[in-house]
Structure formats: structure tokens, C-alpha cells
C-alpha positions in Angstrom: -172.2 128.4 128.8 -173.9 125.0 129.3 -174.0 125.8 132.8 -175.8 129.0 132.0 -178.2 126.7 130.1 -178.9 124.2 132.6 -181.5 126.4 134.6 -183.5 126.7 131.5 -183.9 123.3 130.9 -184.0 122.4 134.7 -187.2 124.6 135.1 -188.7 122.8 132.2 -187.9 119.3 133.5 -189.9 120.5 136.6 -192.8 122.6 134.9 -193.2 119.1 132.9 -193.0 117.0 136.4 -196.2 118.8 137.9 -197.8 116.9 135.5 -198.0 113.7 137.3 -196.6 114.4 141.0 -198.9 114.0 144.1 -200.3 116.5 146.3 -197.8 115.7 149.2 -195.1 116.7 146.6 -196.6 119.3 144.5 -195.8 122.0 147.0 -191.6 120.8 146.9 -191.9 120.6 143.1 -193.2 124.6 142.2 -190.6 125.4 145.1 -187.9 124.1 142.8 -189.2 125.1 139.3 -189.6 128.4 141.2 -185.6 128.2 142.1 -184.7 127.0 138.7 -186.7 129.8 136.6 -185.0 132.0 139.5 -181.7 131.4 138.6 -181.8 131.5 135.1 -182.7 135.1 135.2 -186.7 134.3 135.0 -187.9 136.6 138.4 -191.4 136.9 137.3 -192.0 133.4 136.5 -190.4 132.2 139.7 -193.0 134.4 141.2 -195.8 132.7 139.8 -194.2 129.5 140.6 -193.5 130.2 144.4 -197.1 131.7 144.9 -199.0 128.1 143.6 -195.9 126.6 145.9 -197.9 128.8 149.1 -200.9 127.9 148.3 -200.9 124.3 147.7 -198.7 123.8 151.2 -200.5 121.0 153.3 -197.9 122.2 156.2 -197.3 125.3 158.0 -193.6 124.6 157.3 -194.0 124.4 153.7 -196.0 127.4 154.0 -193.5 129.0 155.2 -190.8 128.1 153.2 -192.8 128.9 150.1 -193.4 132.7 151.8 -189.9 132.9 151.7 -189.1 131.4 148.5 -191.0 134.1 147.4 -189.6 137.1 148.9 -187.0 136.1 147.4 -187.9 136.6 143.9 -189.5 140.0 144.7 -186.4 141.5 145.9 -184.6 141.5 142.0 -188.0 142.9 140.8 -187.8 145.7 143.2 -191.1 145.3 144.8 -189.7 145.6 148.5 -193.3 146.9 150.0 -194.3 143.2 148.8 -191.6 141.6 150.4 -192.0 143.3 153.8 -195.4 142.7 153.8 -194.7 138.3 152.8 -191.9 138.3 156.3 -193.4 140.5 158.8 -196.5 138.5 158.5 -194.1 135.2 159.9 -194.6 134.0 163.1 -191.5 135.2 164.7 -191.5 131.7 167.0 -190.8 129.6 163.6 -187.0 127.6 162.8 -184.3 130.0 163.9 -183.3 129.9 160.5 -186.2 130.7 158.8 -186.6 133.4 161.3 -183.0 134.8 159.9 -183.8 134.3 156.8 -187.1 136.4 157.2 -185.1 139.0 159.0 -183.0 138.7 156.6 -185.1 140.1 153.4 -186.8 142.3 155.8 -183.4 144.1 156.8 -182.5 143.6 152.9 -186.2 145.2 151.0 -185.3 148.3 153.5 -182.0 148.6 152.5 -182.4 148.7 148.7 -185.9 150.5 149.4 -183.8 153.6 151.4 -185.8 155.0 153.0 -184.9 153.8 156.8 -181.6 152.4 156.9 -181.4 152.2 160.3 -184.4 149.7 160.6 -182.5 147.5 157.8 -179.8 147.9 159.9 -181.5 146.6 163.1 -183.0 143.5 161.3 -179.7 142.2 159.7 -178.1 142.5 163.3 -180.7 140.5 164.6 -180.3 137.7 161.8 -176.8 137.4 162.2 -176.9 137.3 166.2 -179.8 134.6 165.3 -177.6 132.7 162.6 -174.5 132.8 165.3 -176.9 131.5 168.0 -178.0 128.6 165.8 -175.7 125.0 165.3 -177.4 124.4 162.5 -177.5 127.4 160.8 -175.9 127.6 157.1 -172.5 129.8 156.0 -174.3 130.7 153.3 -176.8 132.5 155.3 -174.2 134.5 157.3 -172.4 135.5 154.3 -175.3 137.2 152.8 -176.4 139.1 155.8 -172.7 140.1 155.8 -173.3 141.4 152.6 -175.9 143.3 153.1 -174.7 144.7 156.1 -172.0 146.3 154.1 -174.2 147.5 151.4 -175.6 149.9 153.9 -172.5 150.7 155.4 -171.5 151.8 151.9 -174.8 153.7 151.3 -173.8 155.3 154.9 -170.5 156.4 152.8 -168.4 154.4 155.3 -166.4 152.1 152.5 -163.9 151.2 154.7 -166.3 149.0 156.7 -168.3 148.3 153.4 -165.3 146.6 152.1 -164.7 144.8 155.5 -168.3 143.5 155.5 -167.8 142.3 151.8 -164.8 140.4 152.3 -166.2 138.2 155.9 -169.2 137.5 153.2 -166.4 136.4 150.6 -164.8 134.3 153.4 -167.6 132.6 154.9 -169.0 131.8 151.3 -165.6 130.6 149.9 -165.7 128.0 153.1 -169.2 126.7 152.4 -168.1 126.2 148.5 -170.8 125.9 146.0 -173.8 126.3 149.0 -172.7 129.6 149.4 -171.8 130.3 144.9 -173.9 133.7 145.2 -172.4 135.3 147.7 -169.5 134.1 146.7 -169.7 136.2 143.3 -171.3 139.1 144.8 -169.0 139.6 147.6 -166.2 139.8 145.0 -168.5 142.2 143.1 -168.9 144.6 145.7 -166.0 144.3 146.5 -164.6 145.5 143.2 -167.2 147.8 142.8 -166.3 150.2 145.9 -162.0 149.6 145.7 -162.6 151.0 142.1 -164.2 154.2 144.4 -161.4 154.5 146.2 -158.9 154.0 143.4 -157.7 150.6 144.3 -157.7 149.6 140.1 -155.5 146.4 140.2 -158.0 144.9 143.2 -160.8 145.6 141.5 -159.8 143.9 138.1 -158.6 140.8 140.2 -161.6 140.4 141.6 -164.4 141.3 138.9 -162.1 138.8 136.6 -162.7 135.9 139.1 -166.7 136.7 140.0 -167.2 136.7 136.4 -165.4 133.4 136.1 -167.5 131.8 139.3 -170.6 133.3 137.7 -170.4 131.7 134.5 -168.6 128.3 135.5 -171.7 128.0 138.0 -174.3 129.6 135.5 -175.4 132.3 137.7 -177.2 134.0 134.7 -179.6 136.4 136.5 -176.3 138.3 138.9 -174.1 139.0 135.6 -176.0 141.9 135.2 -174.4 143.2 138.2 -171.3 141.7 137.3 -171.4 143.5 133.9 -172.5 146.9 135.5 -168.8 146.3 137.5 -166.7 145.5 134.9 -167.5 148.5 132.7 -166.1 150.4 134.8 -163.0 148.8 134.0 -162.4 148.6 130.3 -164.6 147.8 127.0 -167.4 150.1 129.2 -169.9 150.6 126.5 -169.9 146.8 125.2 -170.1 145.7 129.0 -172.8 148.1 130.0 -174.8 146.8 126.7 -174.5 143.6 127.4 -175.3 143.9 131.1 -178.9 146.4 130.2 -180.0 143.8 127.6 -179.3 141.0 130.5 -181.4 142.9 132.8 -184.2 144.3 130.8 -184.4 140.4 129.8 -185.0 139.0 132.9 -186.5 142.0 134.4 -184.3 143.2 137.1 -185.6 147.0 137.0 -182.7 148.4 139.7 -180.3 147.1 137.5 -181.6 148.7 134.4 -182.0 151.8 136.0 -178.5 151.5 137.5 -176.2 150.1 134.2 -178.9 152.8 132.0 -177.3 155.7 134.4 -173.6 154.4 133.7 -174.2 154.6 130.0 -175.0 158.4 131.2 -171.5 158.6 132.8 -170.1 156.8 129.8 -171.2 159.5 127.3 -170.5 162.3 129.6 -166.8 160.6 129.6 -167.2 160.3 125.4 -167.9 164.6 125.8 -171.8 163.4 124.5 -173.7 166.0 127.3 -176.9 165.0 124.9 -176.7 161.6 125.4 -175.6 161.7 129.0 -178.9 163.9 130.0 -181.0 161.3 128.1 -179.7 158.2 129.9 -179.0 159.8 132.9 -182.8 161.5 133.0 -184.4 158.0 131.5 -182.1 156.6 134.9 -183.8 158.7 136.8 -187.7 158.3 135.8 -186.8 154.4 136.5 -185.1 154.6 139.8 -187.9 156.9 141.0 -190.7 154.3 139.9 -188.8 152.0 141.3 -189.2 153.3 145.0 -184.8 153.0 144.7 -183.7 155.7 146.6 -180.2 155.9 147.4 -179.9 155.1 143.4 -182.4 158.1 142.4 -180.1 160.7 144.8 -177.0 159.5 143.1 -178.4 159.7 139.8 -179.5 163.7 140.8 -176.1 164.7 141.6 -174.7 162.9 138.5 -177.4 164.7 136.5 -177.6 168.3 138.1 -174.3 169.8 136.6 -175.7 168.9 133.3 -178.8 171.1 133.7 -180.0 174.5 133.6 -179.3 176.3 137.3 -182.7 176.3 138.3 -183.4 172.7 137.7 -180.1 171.8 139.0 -180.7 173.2 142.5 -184.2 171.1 142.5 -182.2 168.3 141.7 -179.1 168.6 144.4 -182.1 169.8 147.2 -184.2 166.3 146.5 -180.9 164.6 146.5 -180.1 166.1 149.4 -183.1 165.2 151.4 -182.9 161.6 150.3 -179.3 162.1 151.5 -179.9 163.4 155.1 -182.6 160.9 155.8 -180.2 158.1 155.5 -177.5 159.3 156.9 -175.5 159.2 153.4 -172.3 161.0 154.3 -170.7 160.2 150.7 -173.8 161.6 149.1 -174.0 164.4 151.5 -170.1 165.4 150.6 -170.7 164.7 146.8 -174.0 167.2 146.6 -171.3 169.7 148.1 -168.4 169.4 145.8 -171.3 169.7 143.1 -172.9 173.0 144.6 -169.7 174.6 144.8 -168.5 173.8 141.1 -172.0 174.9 140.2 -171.6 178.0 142.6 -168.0 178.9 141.0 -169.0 178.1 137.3 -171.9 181.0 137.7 -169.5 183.5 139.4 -166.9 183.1 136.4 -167.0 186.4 134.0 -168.1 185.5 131.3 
């Protein structure tokens, strides 16, 4: 808990020490009150922080490292368009690091955006063959392009190398220590998330258990949202989905919202609550679509479609499934299937 509380008080140590800091220093000050309101869950003030940071840069470099700084804190706020439009505009001849690091968010905005997942894909390849190129370069980058690379691959429906991709991430971040404490959690995250898919319980627990623990020793208060969203799955779902949607809506992480408000959906449908499930699952939905969140809003469709009347359902199941073929989702693809027939066979039942 008092690590949880140092960002807090950090970012008002800073905001306090732009009072009386030169202009050679004012741009490396916002940067870190920008980090420290980033951390402690505060995305839309890091924002505002990270765009004085740009504009005050007396160097190219600290221009730069502002831009990116900033693209940064868009990506939790879903605005990927913003973030695509902050890197592509980064001259592609800058630090080999900051040019993974660009292609980094760029491959990462298209992946959560959806819509062309082979693009992402073809920008994280390029950041880790530029990050593997580079002496210098940082574990903790390599990790989290890992990462990403098997959140696609688990959009994709391929979990197997999902899984693969989350544990490098976990390896390369557990070697850098601390440098690398996001990916660290996350890895283990995802990691839990997508064994729990495929039934792999006791894994799952093990390793929710000890990115909860990291999270919270580290005071990584704006991930346990995600964390949260995990570990309802597990036990204590209601409670854990609660507190993770009260988390989010806090600091304004809107995928997350959407995502742990859709889970409440699954939770009610569990409870035998169809009512409730259609409102949190439809109030999912409306988010995730404002959101620009693609694979999230398909998912949600075929969660949703066998709780509504034929006619609807098939609109639902036919948008998911052009979301679906776009991307090359096979999981989705198969799920919309399994749904169609149940729906098929529950209208040919006498009744």
C-alpha cells in the first residue's frame, strides 16, 4: 500500500518543482511528473503533463522523447488514432531505440485498435529485429514487444504461441529486475489469463497470485485493473470485478471498463440473472464500440447474441463475424459457429 501511494505524492513533489526549475530542465521535469501521474493510475493528467513536456523541448531529442512519453499515455485511454498519428510523424533516422520504441506503440495502437493486425504485426517485428540489432538496447523493451506480439497471436486464436510470446516477455523482464516491473506483471497476467482458456486452473492461480503480489509490492496502481479483471475469473468474481471497474473508471482506462463491465455480464449469466447479463453485457458493448476496440466489441457480440431475440442475434453474430474475418480471428471465427449452431438447434426444438 505505501508503495501504491508513492506515485501520488511523487507527482506532487514534481508538479511543486516546476515552480522554480530552469528552462534547460523544465522539459525533464513535466516528463517525470508525467511518469509519476502515469503510474499512479492518473492517464489524463500525464497527458497534459507530457504535452507542456513537447512543447517546451529546446532539443529535438527531448522532443522526441516527450512524443513518446506521450503515446504512451494515450494507449490506456484508448485513443490509438492519436497515438499513430504522435510516432508515424518520427523521423525514422532517430536513436535505434527510440525508433523501437516508436514502432513499438505503432504496432501496439493497431493491435488493441483491430482493425489490421497484420500491420501491428509487421511493426512489432521490425522493433524487435531493431531492439536485437542494438547493444544498447533495454530488456525491458524486448519484453514488451514480446508481449504484444502474443497479444495478437492470441487475438489470431493461436494461444499456444500466445502463451509462448508471454512467457519470453516474463523471462526477459524477470532478468532486467525492477527496469522491466510492468512487463514483468503483465506477462504473468496474460499469461494466466489465456491458460485459464485452455483449462490450465492451477497455472493460472500461480501466476495471477504472484502478478498481484509484484503489482502491489512495486505500486503499479494503474495495471491492477487488469490484474483484477484476471483474477475474477478465479474465485471471489463479483468482489474482484468490482473492485477492478471502480479501479478503471477512476483512472480512466475505458478498454478496461468496457472489458471487466462485460465480465460482470458473464458473471450474472453464471448467477442464472439473463436481465442483468444483457444490461452489462449491452452497456459492454456501447463502450467497446465508442472505444474504436474491436476484437473486444466481436467478443462481446457473441457473448451477447444467445441472450437475444433471433433476429437481433443474427445481426449481432454477422458484425462479429466481419470483425472476425478481417483479422484473421480463428477463435472468434470457431466461437460465432458453436453459437450459430446452438441458436440453429434451440429454434428447430418442438416446442
Amino acid at each position: 500500500a505505501a508503495a501504491l501511494a508513492a506515485w501520488p505524492e511523487a507527482a506532487e513533489f514534481y508538479l511543486k518543482a516546476l515552480d522554480g526549475v530552469l528552462p534547460t530542465q523544465r522539459s525533464t521535469v513535466l516528463r517525470k511528473l508525467g511518469y509519476a501521474r502515469l503510474y499512479a493510475g492518473a492517464a489524463g493528467l500525464a497527458t497534459e503533463a507530457f504535452r507542456e513536456a513537447m512543447g517546451v523541448a529546446l532539443t529535438p531529442h527531448e522532443a522526441v522523447v516527450a512524443r513518446l512519453a506521450l503515446a504512451h499515455a494515450l494507449i490506456p485511454q484508448g485513443r490509438y488514432a492519436d497515438v499513430i498519428t504522435l510516432v508515424s510523424q518520427i523521423d525514422p533516422d532517430i536513436d535505434p531505440r527510440q525508433r523501437a520504441e516508436a514502432l513499438f506503440l505503432w504496432g501496439t495502437a493497431l493491435s488493441l485498435e483491430g482493425a489490421d493486425l497484420g500491420a501491428a504485426t509487421e511493426r512489432l517485428m521490425m522493433a524487435e529485429a531493431v531492439l536485437r540489432a542494438c547493444p544498447t538496447a533495454e530488456a525491458a523493451a524486448l519484453a514488451q514487444v514480446s508481449f504484444e506480439l502474443g497479444n495478437i497471436a492470441a487475438q489470431q486464436g493461436d494461444l499456444t504461441t500466445a502463451i509462448a510470446r508471454y512467457e519470453m516477455a516474463q523471462q526477459v523482464a524477470d532478468e532486467a529486475g525492477d527496469s522491466a516491473l510492468t512487463w514483468r506483471v503483465l506477462a504473468r497476467n496474460n499469461q494466466a489469463y489465456h491458460r485459464l482458456l485452455l483449462g490450465e486452473i492451477t497455472a493460472a492461480e500461480s501466476l495471477i497470485t504472484a502478478a498481484l503480489s509484484l503489482a502491489e509490492e512495486g505500486g503499479l496502481l494503474s495495471v491492477m485493473p487488469y490484474l483484477l479483471s484476471t483474477a475474477g475469473d478465479l474465485e471471489t468474481a463479483t468482489a474482484r470485478f468490482q473492485q477492478g471497474l471502480a479501479l478503471a473508471t477512476q483512472f480512466s482506462i475505458p478498454e478496461r471498463v468496457a472489458g471487466i463491465t462485460a465480465n460482470l455480464g458473464l458473471v450474472a449469466l453464471q448467477h442464472g440473472d439473463t436481465t442483468c447479463a444483457v444490461h452489462y453485457l449491452s452497456t459492454a458493448l456501447a463502450q467497446a464500440d465508442t472505444l474504436g476496440a474491436r476484437h473486444l466489441g466481436a467478443q462481446i457480440r457473441v457473448w451477447l447474441a444467445p441472450l437475444l431475440p433471433p433476429t437481433e442475434a443474427r445481426i449481432r453474430l454477422a458484425e462479429a463475424q466481419a470483425i472476425a474475418e478481417a483479422g484473421g480471428r480463428q477463435r472468434l471465427l470457431a466461437a460465432i459457429a458453436q453459437v450459430r449452431a446452438a441458436l440453429s438447434n434451440q429454434a428447430t426444438v418442438p416446442r
